[in-house]
MDAnalysis code that builds the backbone (N, CA, C; Angstrom):
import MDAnalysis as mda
import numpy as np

u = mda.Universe.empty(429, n_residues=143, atom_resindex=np.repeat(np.arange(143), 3), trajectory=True)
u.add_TopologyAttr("name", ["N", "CA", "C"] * 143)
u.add_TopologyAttr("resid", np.arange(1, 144))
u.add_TopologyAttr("resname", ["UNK", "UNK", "UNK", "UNK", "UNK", "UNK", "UNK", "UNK", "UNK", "UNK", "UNK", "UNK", "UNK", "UNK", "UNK", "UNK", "UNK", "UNK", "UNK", "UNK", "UNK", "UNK", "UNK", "UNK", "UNK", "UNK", "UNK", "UNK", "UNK", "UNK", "UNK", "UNK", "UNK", "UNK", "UNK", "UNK", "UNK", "UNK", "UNK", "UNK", "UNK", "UNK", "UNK", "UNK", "UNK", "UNK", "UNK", "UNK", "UNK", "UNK", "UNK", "UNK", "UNK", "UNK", "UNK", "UNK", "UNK", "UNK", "UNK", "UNK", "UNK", "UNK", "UNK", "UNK", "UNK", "UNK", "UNK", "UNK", "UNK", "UNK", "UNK", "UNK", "UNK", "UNK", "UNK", "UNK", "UNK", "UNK", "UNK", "UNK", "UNK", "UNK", "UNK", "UNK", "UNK", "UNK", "UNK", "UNK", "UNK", "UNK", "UNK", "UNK", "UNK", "UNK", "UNK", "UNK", "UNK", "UNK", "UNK", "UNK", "UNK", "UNK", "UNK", "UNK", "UNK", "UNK", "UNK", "UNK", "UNK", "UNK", "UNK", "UNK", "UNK", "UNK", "UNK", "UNK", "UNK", "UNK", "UNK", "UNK", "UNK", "UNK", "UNK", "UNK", "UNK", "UNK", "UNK", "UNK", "UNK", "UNK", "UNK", "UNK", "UNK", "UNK", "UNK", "UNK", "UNK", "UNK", "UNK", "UNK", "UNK", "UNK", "UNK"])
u.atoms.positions = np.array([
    [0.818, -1.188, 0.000],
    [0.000, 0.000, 0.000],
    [0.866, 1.258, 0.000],
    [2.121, 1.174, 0.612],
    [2.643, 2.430, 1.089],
    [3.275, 2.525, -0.659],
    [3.963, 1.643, -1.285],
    [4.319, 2.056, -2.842],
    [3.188, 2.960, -3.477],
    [1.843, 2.229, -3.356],
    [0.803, 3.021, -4.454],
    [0.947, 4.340, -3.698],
    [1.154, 4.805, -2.708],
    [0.630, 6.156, -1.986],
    [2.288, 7.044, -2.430],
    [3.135, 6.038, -2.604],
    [4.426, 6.576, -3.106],
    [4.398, 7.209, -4.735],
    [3.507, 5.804, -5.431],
    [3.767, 6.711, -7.009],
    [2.561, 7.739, -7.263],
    [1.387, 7.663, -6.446],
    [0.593, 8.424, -6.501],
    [1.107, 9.630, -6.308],
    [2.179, 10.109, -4.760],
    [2.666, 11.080, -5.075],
    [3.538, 11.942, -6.192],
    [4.231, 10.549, -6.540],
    [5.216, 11.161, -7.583],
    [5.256, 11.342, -9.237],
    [3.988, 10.642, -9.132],
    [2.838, 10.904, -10.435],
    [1.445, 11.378, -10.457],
    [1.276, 12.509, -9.899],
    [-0.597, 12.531, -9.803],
    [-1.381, 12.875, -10.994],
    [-0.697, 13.333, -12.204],
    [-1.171, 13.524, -13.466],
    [-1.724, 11.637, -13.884],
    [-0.270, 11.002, -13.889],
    [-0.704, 9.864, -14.738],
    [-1.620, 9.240, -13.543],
    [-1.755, 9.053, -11.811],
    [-2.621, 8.741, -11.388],
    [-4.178, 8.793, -11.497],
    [-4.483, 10.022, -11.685],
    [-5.425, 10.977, -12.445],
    [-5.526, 9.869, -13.765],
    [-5.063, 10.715, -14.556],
    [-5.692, 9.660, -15.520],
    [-6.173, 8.559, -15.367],
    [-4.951, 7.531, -14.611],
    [-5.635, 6.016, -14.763],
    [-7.424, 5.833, -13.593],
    [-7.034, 6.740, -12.927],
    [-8.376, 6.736, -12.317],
    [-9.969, 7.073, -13.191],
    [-9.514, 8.116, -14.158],
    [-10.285, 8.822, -15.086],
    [-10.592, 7.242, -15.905],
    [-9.716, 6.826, -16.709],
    [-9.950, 5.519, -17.351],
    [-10.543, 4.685, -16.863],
    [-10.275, 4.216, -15.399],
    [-11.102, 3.212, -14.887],
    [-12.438, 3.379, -14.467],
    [-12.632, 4.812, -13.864],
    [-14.061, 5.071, -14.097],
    [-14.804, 5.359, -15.434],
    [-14.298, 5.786, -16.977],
    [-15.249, 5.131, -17.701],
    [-15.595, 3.920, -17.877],
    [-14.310, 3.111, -17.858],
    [-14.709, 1.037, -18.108],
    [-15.765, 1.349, -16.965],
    [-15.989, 1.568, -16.275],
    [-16.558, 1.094, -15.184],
    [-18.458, 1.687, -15.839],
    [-18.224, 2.915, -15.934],
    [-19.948, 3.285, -16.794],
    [-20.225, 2.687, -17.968],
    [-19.206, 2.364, -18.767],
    [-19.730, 1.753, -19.786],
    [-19.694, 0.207, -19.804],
    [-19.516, -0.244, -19.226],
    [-19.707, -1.761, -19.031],
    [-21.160, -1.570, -18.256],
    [-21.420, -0.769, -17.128],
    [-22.811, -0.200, -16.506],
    [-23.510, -0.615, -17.395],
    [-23.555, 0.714, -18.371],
    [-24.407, 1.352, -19.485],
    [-24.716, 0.462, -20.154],
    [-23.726, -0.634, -20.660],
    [-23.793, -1.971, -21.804],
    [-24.634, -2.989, -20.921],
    [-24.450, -3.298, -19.998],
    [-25.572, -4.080, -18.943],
    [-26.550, -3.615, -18.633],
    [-27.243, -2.424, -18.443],
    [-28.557, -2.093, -18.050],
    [-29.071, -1.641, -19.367],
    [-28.235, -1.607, -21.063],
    [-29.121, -0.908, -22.109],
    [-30.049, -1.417, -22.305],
    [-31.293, -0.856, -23.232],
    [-32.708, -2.069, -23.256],
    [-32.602, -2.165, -24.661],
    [-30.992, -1.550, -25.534],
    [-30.585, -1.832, -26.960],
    [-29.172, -2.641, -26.610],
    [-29.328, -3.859, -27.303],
    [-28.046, -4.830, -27.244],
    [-27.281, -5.012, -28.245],
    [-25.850, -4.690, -28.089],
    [-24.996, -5.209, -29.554],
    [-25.052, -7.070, -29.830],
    [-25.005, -6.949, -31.451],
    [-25.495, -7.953, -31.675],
    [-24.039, -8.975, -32.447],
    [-23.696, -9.930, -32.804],
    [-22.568, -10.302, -33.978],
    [-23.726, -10.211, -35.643],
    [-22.796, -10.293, -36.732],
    [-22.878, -10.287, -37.614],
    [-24.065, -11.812, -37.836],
    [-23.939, -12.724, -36.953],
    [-24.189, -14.057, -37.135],
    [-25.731, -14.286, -36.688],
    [-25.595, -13.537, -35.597],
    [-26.859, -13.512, -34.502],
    [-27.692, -12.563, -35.210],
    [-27.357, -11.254, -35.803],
    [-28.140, -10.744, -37.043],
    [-28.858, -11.287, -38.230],
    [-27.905, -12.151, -38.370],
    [-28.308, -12.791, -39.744],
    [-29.426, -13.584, -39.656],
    [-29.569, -14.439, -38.679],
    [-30.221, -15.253, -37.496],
    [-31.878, -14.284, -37.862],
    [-31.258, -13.717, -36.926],
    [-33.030, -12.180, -36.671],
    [-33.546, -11.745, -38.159],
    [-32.993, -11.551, -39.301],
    [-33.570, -11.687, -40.498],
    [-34.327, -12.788, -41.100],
    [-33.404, -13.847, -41.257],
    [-33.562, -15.124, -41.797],
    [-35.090, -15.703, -40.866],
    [-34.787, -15.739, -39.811],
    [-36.047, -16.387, -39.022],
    [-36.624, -15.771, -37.758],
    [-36.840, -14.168, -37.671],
    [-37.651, -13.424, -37.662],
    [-37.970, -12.428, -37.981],
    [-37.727, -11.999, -39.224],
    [-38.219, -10.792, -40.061],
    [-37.363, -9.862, -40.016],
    [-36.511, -9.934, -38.763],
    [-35.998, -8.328, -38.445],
    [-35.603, -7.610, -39.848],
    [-35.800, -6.133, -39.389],
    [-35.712, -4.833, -40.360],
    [-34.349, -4.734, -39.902],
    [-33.898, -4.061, -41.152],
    [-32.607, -3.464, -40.938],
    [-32.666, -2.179, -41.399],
    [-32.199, -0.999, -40.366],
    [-32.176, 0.256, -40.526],
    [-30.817, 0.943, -40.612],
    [-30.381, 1.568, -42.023],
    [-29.128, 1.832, -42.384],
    [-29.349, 3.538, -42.050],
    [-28.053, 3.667, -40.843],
    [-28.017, 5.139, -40.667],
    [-27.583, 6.394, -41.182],
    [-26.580, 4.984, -42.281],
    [-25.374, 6.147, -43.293],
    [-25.977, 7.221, -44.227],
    [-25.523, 7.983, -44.439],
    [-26.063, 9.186, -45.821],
    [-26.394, 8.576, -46.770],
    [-26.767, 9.166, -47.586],
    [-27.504, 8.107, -48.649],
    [-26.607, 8.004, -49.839],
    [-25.856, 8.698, -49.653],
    [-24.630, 8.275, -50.795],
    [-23.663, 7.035, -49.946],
    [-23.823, 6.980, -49.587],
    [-22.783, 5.762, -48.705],
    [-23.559, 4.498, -48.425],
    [-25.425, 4.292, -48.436],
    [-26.294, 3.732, -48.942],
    [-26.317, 3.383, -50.244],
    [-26.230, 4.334, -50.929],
    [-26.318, 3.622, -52.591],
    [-25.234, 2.666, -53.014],
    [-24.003, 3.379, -52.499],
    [-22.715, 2.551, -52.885],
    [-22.611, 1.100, -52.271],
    [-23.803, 0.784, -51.282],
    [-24.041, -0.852, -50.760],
    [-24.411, -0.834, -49.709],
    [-25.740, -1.310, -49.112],
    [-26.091, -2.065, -48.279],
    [-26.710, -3.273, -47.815],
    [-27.174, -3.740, -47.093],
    [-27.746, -4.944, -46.565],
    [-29.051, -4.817, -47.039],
    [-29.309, -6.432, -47.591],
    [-30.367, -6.296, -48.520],
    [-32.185, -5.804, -47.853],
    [-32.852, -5.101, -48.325],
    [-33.939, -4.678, -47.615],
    [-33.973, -3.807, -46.925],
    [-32.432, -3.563, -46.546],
    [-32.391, -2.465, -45.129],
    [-33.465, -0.841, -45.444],
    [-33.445, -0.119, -44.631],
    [-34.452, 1.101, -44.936],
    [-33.370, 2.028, -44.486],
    [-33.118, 2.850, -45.523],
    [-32.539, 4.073, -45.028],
    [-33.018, 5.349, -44.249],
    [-32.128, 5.622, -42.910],
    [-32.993, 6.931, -42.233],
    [-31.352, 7.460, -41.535],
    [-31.687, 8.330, -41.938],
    [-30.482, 9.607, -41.236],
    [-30.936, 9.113, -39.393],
    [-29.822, 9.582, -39.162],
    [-29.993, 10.362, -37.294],
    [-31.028, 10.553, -37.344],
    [-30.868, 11.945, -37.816],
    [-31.836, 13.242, -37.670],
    [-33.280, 12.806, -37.920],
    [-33.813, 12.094, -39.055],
    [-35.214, 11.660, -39.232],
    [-35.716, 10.840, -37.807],
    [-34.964, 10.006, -37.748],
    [-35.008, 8.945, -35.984],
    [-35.396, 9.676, -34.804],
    [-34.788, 10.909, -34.641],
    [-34.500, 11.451, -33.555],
    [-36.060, 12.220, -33.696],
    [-36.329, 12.730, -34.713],
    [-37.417, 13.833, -35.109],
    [-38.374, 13.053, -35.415],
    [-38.746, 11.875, -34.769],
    [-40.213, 11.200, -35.708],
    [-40.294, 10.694, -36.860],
    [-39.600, 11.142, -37.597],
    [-39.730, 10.926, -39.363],
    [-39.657, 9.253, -39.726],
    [-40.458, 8.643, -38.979],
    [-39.713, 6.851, -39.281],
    [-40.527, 6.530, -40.432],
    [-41.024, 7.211, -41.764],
    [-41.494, 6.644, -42.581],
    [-42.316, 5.218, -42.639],
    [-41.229, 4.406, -43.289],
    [-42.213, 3.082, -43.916],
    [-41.400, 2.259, -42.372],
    [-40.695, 2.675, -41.525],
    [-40.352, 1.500, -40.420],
    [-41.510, 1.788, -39.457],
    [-42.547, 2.582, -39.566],
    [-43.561, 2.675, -38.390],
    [-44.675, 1.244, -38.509],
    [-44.563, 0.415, -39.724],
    [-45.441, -0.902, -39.676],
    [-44.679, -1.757, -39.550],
    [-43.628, -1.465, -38.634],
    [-42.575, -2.986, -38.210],
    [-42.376, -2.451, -37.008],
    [-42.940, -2.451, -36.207],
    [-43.093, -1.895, -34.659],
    [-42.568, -3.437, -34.089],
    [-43.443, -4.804, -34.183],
    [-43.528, -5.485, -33.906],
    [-42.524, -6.606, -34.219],
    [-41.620, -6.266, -35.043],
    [-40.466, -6.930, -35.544],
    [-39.126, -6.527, -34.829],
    [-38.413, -7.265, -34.861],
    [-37.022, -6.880, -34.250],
    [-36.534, -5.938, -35.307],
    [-35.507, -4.748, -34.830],
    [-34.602, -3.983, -35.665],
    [-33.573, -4.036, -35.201],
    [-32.799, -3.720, -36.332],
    [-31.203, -3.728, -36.097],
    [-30.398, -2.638, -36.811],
    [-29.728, -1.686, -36.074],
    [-29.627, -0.419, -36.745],
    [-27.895, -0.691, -37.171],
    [-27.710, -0.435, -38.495],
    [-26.503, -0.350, -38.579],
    [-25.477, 0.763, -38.976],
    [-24.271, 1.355, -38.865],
    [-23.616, 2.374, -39.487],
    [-22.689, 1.771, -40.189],
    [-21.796, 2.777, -40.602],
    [-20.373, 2.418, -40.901],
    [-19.691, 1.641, -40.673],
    [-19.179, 1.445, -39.490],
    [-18.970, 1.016, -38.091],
    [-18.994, 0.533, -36.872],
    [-20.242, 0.885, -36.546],
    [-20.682, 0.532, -35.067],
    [-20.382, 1.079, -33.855],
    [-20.346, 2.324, -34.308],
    [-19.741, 3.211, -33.841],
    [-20.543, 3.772, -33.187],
    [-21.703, 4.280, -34.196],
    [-22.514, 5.602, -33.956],
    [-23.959, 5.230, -34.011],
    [-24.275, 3.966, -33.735],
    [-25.181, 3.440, -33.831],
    [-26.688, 3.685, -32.801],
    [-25.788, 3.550, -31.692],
    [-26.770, 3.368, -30.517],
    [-27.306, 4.815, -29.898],
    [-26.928, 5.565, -30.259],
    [-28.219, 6.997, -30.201],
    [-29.450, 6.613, -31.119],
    [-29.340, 6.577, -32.250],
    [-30.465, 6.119, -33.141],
    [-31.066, 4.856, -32.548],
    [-30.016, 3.925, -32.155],
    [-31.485, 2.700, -31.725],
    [-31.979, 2.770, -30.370],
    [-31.618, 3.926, -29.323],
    [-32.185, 4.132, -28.370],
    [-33.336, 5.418, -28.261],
    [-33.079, 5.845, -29.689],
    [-34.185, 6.584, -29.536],
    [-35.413, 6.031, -30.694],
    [-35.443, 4.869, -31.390],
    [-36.277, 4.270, -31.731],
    [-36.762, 3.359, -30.541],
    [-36.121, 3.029, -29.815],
    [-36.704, 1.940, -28.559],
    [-37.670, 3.156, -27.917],
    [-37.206, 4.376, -27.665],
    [-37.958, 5.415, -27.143],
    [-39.356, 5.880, -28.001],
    [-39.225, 5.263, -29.346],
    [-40.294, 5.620, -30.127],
    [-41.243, 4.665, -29.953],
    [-41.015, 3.392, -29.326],
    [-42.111, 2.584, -29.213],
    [-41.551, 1.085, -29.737],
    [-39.875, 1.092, -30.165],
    [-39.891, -0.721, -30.977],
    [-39.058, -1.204, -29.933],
    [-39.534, -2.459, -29.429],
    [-39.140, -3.096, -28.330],
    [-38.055, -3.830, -28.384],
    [-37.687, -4.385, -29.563],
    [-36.785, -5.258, -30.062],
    [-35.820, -4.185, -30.501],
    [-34.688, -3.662, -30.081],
    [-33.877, -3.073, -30.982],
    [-32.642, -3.486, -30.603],
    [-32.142, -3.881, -31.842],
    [-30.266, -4.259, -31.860],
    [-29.462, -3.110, -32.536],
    [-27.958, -3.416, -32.137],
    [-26.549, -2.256, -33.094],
    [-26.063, -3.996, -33.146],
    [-25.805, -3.804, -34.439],
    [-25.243, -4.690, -34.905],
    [-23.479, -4.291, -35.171],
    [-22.806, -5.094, -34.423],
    [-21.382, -4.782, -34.144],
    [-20.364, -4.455, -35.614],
    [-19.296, -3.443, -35.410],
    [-18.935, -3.740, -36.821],
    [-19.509, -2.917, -37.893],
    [-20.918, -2.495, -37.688],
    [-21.606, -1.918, -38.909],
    [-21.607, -2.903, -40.432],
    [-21.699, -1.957, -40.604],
    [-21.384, -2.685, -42.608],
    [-20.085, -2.571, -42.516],
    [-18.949, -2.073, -42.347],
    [-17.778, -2.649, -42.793],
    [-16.820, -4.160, -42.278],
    [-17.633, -4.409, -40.543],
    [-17.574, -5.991, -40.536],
    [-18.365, -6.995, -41.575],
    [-20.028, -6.493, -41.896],
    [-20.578, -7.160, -42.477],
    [-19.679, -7.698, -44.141],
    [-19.076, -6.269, -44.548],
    [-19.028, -6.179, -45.838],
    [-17.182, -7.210, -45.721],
    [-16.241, -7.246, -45.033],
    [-14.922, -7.605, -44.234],
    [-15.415, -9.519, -44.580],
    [-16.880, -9.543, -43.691],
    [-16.723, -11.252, -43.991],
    [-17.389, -11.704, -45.364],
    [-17.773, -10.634, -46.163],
    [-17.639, -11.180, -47.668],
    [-19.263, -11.058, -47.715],
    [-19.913, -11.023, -46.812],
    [-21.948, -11.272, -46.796],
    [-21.977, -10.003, -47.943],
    [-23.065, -10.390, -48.510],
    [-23.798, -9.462, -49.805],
    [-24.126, -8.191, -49.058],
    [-23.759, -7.636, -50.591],
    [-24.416, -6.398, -49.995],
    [-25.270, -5.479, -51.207],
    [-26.377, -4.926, -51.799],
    [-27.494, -4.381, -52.612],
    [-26.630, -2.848, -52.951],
    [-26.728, -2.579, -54.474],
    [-26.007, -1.618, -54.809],
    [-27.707, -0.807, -55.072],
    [-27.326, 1.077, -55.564],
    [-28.215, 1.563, -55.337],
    [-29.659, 1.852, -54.596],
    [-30.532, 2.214, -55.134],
    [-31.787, 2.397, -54.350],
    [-31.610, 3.806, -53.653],
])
């Protein structure tokens, strides 16, 4: 004990930090356990299409949509999600969704505020399209 109280003194910047670090792991592992939106694999997705309908909701711009996505998916900005605008995904309330980006990055604002819109089932599918597109799975040009 008396070492840690030793480098603590003689480092309180990098102490600081590592404290700073360990309290985010610590909220976001929280945050990832109490979300009522779950990351999903590429596999377990495929799964929720194939044999239960799930929708797939592509978040990218629509030029980054045309150039390929997952077949069926429905394109919606952020911004439409956030503002009501759910078009043609308001008669799949009852189906699982799975929101994907780029990445998987930027996913889970949009599918927590569709869970907030009323769809009970909502996934981020890990990876985005560039894991999907990485293990070779199809992907729908234009539209």
């Amino acid at each position: 004990m008396q070492e840690i109280m030793q480098f603590v003194g003689r480092h309180p910047i990098l102490s600081i930090a590592w404290i700073a670090l360990l309290a985010a792991v610590i909220y976001t592992t929280f945050k990832g356990l109490t979300s009522k939106v779950k990351t999903i694999t590429r596999g377990q997705a495929t799964h929720l299409i194939n044999k239960e309908d799930a929708v797939v909701v592509d978040i990218r711009q629509r030029d980054d949509f045309r150039k390929g996505h997952i077949a069926s998916a429905i394109n919606l900005l952020p911004n439409e999600i956030k503002n009501g605008s759910l078009g043609e995904l308001e008669k799949h309330k009852a189906n699982p969704i799975i929101v994907v980006d780029a990445s998987g990055m930027s996913a889970n604002d949009a599918a927590t505020a569709l869970h907030k819109a009323g769809f009970e089932r909502v996934f981020v599918m890990k990876e985005g399209v560039a894991g999907w597109s990485g293990e070779n799975l199809p992907l729908v040009r234009g539209k």
